[in-house]
C-alpha positions as CSV (number, residue, x, y, z in Angstrom):
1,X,59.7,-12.5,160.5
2,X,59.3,-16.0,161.7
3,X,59.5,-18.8,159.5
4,X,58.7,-22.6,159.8
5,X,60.9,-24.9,157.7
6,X,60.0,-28.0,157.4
7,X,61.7,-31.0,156.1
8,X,61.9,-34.3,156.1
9,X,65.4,-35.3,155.8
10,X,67.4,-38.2,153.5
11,X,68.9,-40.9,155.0
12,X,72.8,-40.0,156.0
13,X,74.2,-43.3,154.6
14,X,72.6,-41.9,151.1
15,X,74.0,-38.6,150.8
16,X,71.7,-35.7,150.0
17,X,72.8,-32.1,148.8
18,X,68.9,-31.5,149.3
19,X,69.8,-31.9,153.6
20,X,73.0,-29.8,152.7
21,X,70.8,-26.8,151.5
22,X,68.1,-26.9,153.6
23,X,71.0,-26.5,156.6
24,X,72.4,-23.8,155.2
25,X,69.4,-21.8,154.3
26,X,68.5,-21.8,157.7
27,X,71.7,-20.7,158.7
28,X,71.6,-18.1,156.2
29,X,68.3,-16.8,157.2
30,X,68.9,-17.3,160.8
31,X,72.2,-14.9,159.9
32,X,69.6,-12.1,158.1
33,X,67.6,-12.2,160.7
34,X,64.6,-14.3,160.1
35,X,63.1,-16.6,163.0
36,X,63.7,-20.0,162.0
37,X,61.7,-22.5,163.6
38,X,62.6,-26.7,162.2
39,X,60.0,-28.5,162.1
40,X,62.8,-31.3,161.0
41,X,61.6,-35.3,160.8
42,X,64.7,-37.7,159.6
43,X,64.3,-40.8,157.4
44,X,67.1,-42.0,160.1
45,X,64.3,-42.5,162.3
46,X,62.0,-45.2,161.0
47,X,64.2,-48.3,162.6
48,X,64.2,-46.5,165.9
49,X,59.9,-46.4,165.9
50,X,57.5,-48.1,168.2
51,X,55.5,-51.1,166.5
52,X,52.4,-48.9,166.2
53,X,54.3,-46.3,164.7
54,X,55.9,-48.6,161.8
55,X,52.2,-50.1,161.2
56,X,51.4,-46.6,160.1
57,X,54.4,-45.9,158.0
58,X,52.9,-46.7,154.7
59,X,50.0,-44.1,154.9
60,X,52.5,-41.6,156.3
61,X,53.2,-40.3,152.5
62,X,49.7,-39.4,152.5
63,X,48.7,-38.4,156.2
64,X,51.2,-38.7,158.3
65,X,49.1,-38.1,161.8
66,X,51.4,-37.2,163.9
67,X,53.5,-35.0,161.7
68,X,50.1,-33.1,161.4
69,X,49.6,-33.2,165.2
70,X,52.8,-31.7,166.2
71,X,52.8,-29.1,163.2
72,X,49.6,-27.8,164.4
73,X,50.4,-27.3,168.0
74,X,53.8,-25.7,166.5
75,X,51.6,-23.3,164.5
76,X,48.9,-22.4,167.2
77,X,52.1,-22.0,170.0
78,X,54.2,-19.5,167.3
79,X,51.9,-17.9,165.0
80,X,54.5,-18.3,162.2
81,X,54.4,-15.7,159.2
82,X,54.8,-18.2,156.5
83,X,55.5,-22.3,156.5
84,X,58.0,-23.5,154.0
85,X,58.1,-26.7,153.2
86,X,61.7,-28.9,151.1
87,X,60.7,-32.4,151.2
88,X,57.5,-33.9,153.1
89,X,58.7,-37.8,152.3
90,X,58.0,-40.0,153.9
91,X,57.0,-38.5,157.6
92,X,55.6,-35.4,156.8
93,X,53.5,-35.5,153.9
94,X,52.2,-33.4,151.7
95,X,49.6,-32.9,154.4
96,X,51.1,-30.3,156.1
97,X,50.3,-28.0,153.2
98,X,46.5,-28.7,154.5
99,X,47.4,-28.2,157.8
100,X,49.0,-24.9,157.7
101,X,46.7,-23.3,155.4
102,X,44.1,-24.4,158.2
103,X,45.6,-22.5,160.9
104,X,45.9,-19.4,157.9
105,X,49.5,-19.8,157.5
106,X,50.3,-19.4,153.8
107,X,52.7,-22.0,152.4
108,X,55.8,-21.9,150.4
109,X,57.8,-24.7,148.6
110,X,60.8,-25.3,147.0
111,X,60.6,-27.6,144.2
112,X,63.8,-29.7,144.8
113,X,62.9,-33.0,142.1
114,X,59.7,-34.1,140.0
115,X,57.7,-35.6,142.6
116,X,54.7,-34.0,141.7
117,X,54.3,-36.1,138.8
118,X,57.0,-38.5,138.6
119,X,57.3,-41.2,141.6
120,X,61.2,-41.1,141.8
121,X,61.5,-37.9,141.5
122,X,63.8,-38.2,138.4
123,X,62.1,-38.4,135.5
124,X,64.5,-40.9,135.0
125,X,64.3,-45.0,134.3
126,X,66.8,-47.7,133.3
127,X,69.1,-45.5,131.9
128,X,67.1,-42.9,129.9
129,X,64.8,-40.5,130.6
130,X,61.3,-41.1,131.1
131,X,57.9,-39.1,131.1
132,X,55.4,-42.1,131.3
133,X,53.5,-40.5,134.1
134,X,53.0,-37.0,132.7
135,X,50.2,-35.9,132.4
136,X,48.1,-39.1,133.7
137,X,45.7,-38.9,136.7
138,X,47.7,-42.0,138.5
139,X,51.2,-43.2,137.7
140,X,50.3,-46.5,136.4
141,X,53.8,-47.1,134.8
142,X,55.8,-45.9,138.2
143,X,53.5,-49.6,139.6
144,X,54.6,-51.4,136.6
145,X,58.2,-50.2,136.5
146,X,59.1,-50.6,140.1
147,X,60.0,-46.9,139.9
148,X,59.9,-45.9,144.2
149,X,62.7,-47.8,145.4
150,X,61.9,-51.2,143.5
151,X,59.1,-52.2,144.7
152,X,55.6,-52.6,143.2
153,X,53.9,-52.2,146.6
154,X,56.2,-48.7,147.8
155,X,55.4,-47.3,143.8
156,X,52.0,-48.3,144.1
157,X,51.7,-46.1,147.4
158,X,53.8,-43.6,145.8
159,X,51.7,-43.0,142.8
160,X,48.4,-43.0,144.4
161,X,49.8,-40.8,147.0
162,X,50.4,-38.1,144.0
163,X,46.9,-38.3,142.7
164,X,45.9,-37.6,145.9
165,X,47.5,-34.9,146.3
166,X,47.4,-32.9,143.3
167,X,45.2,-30.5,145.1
168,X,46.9,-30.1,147.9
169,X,50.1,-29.2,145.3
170,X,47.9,-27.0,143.6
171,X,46.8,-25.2,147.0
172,X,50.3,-23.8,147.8
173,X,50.8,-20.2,147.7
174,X,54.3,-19.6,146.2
175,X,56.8,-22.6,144.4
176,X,60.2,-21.9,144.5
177,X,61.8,-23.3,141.3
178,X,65.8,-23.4,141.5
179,X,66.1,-23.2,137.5
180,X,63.8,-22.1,134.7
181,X,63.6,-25.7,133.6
182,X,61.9,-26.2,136.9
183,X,59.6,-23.8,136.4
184,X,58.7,-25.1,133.0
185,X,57.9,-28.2,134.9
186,X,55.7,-26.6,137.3
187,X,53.4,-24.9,134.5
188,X,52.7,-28.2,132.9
189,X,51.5,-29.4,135.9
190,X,49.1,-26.8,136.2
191,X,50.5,-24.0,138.2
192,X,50.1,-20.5,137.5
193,X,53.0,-18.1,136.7
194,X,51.8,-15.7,139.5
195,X,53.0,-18.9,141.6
196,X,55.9,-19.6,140.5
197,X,59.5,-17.8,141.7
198,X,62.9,-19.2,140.0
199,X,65.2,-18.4,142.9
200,X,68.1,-21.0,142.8
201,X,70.3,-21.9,145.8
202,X,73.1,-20.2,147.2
203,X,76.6,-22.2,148.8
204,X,79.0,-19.7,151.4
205,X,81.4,-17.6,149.2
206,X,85.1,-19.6,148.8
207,X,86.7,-16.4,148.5
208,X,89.1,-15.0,145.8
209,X,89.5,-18.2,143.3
210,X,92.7,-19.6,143.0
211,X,94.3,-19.0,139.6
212,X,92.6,-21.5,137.1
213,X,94.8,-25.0,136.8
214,X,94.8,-27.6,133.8
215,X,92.0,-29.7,132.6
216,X,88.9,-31.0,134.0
217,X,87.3,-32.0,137.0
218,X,84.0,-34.2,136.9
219,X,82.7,-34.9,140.7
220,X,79.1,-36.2,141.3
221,X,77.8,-39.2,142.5
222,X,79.2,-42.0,141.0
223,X,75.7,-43.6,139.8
224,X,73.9,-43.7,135.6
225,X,72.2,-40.6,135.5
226,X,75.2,-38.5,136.0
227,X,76.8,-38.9,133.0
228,X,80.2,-41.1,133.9
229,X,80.0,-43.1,130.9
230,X,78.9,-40.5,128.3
231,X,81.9,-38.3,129.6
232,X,84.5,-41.4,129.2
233,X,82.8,-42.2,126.0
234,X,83.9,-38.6,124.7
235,X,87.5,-38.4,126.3
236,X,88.8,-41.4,124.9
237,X,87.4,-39.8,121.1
238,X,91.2,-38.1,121.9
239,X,94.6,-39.5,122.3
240,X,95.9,-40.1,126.0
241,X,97.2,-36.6,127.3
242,X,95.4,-34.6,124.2
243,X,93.3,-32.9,126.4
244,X,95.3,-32.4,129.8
245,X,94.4,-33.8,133.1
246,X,91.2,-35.6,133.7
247,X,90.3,-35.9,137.6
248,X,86.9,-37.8,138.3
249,X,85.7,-37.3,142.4
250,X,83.1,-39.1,143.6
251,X,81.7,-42.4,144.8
252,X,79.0,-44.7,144.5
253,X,77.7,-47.8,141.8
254,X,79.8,-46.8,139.0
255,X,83.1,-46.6,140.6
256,X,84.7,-49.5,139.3
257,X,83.6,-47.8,136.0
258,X,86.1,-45.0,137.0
259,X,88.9,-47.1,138.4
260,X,89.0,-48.4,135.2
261,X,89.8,-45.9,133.2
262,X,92.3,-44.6,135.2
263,X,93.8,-47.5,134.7
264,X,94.0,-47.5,131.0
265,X,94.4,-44.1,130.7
266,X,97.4,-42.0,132.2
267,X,95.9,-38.6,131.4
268,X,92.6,-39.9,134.3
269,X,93.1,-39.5,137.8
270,X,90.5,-41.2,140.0
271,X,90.4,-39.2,143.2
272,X,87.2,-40.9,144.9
273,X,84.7,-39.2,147.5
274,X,86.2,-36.0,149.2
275,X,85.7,-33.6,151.9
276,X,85.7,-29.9,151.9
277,X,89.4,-29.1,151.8
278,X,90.0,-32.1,148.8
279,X,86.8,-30.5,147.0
280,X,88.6,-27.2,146.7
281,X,92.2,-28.6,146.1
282,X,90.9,-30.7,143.2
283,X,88.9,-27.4,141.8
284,X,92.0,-25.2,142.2
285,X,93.8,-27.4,140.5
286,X,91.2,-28.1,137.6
287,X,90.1,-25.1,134.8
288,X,87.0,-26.4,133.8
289,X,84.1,-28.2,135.5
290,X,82.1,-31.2,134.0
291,X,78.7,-31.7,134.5
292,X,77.2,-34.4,132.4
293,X,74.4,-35.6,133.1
294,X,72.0,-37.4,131.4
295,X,68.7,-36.9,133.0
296,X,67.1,-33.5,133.5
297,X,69.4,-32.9,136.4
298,X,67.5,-30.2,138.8
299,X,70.2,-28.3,139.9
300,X,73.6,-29.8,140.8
301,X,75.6,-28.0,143.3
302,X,78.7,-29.0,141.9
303,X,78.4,-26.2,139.1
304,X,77.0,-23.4,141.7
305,X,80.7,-24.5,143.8
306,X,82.8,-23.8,140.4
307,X,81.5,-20.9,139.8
308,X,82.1,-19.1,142.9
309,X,85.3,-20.9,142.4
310,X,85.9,-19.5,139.3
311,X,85.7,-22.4,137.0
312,X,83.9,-22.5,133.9
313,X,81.5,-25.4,133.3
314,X,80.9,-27.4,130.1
315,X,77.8,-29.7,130.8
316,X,74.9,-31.1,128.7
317,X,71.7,-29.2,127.9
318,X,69.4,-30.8,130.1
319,X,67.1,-29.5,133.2
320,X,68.7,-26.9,135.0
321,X,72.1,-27.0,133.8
322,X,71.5,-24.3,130.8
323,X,70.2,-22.3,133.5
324,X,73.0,-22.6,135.9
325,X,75.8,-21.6,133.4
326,X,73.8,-18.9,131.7
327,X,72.7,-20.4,128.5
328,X,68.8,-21.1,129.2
329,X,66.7,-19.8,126.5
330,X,62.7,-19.8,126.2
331,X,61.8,-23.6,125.1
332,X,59.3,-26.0,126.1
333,X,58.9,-27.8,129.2
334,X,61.8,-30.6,129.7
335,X,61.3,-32.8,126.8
336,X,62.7,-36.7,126.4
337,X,66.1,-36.6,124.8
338,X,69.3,-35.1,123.4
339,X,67.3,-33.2,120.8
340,X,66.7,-30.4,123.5
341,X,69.3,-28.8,123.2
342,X,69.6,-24.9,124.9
343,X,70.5,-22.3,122.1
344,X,73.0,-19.5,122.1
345,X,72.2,-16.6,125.0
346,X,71.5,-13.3,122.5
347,X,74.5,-11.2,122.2
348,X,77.0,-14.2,122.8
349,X,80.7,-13.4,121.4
350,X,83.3,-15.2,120.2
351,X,84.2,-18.0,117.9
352,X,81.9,-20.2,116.4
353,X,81.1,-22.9,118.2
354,X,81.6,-26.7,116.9
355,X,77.8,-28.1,115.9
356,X,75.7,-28.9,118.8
357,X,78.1,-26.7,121.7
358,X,76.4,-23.2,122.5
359,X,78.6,-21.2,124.8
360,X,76.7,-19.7,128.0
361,X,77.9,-16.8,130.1
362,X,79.5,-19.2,132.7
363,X,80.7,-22.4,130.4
364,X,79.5,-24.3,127.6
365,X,76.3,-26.9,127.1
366,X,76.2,-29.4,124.5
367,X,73.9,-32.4,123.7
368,X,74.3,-35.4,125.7
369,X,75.5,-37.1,123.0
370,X,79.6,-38.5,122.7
371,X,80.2,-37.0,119.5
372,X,78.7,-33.5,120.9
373,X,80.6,-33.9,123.9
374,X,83.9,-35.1,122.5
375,X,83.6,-31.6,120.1
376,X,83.4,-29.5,123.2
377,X,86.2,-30.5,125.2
378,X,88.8,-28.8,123.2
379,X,86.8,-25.4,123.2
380,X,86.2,-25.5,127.1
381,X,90.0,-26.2,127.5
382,X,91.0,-23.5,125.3
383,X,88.3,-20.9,126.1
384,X,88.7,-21.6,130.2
385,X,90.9,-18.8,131.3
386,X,89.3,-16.1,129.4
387,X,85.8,-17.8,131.1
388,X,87.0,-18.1,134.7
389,X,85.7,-14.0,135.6
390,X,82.6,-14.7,133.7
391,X,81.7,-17.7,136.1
392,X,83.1,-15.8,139.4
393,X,80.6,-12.8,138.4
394,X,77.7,-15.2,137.7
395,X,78.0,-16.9,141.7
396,X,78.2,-13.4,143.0
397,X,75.4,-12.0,140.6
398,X,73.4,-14.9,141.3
399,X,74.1,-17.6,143.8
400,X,76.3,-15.7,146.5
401,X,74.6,-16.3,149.6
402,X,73.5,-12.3,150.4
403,X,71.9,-12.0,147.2
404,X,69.6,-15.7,147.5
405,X,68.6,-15.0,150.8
406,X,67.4,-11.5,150.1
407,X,65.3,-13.3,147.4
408,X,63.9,-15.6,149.5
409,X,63.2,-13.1,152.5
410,X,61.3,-11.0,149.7
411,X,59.4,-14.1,149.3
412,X,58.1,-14.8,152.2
413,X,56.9,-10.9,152.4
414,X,55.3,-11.1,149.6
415,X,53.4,-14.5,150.6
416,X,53.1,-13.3,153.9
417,X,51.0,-10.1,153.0
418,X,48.3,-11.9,151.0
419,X,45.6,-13.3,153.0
420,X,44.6,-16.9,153.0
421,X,41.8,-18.1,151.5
């Protein structure tokens, strides 16, 4: 089988765990297998451009000419089975979905944010979450709001570049949601259930976790939509040590948000940003993983990495987090607030849960709420150990690396064996 994957890839100085797991699906694949042929642009590239080239930068979202050029002589050169496609802005362009199915090369994608409809991407906006643009033919508000990196002009190009497109969206053969909520997202937009597969990403296998340690470990980006404040909002609803060990990893806008408290607190450790071998110290040493978001997170890695490390997670019930820990339920698609809340998986055991905390298979979700939040801590802390070989099975049931690129191989077969129109 030989696959094109193309991507367009984030800038390094802003760190993207999208990059991350597009490298290591090809690796993955390349490791089953499959033919993997990048057809990789970098957003690392645009100061480097000729003059001409810049002038054209802001139709590239919508054509991108060259991208088209050099996919097509790709695809006429290698005959590829199947063209799948992570993130086409801003060099790439949603074009290539056009091109490919013009040289009858169906097209999969992998629906890594809310681009389709929202111009950030985040469904998110000063602090809350925000729908504005669903279900409008152009994203007036995304204009108004500044919502594509703060700039009336860039939005404006953003938003019209979505309306033009719907089509094309429409057009591809397969989406690949990585949760159920994203696939709830997809079907308000318009897209059939026969096209949509929830297959979710896989990270390498740590090994045999550790033995679980004390308290909690929270490690995202340090920025609003994570949750930072609603999580230090509910730890200090408990006296100073009541809980164990707080450790808080990460970097970014909100870190002097963090160095604070661990400098009023003495049961908070600020660990800031770390590599690979300080990511799995600070989970060995941790029991339970926090993920806390407070936008409709997609699908943060962080949980998929404490699982296979065999850490529970308590997070909030938004986007894909239900999903990840094994507490999504049939609801409706994502709505605007902490009133969607997941309920309890059928035939969940044990005690019953404080008001507004539904245990999953993996961990524990909760509104995103302080009072919610501050309710759940205890439980996580005291149900962790007899958790931790729950979460281990769910990574190997679900996110180990052999079972999600199977999945994703059967995919592409199934794609692959349906003519073109």
């Amino acid at each position: 089988m030989r696959i094109v994957v193309a991507h367009n890839r984030y800038r390094e100085a802003q760190p993207s765990g999208e990059n991350t797991i597009v490298d290591a699906e090809i690796a993955q694949l390349t490791a089953a297998g499959v033919e993997v042929l990048p057809f990789i642009r970098s957003s690392d590239e645009i100061p480097s451009m000729s003059k001409p080239a810049k002038a054209l930068l802001p139709i590239s979202p919508i054509w991108a000419p060259k991208a088209q050029h050099d996919l097509d002589r790709l695809l006429v050169e290698h005959r590829p089975d199947v063209l799948h496609l992570h993130n086409p802005y801003p060099l790439l362009s949603p074009w290539v979905v056009r091109t490919a199915h013009r040289r009858g090369v169906p097209v999969v994608q992998t629906v890594h944010n809310y681009r389709q409809v929202c111009s950030s991407g985040l469904y998110f906006r000063d602090g809350v979450i925000c729908q504005d643009c669903r279900g409008r033919a152009l994203g007036v508000p995304a204009v108004v709001h500044r919502c594509y990196r703060g700039s009336r002009a860039q939005s404006a190009l953003m938003a019209t570049t979505l309306a033009v497109h719907r089509p094309t969206w429409r057009s591809v053969d397969r989406f690949i949601a990585l949760t159920t909520a994203v696939a709830d997202h997809l079907r308000d937009y318009g897209i059939p259930d026969e096209r949509i597969v929830v297959k979710p990403n896989a990270i390498p296998d740590p090994g045999t976790p550790a033995a679980p340690g004390d308290g909690f470990l929270y490690m995202a980006r340090l920025t609003p939509e994570k949750g930072l404040d609603l999580l230090l909002k509910a730890w200090r609803r408990h006296p100073d040590g009541a809980l164990g060990p707080l450790r808080i990893a990460g970097d970014g806008e909100l870190r002097p948000l963090a160095e604070a408290a661990a400098a009023e607190r003495a049961d908070i450790t600020f660990l800031g940003p770390l590599d690979r071998p300080g990511v799995r110290a600070a989970l060995a040493e941790s029991a339970v993983v926090l993920a806390t978001s407070t936008w409709h997170d997609v699908l943060p890695t962080v949980i998929i990495e404490a699982l296979a490390s065999g850490r529970p997670v308590l997070g909030t019930a938004l986007g894909g987090i239900p999903y990840l820990v094994g507490a999504d339920t049939p609801r409706e698609p994502a709505g605007t607030g902490p009133a969607e809340v997941a309920s309890a998986p059928a035939g969940s055991s044990g005690p019953a849960m404080p008001s507004g905390v539904e245990r999953g298979e993996a961990g524990w979700v909760v509104a995103p709420e302080p009072a919610a939040l501050a309710a759940a801590l205890p439980v996580a802390r005291a149900g962790a150990a007899a958790l931790a070989p729950a979460a281990r099975a769910r990574y190997e049931r679900t996110f180990h690396p052999d079972v999600v690129t199977k999945r994703l191989i059967d995919i592409y077969a199934d794609v692959a064996a349906v003519p073109t129109s």
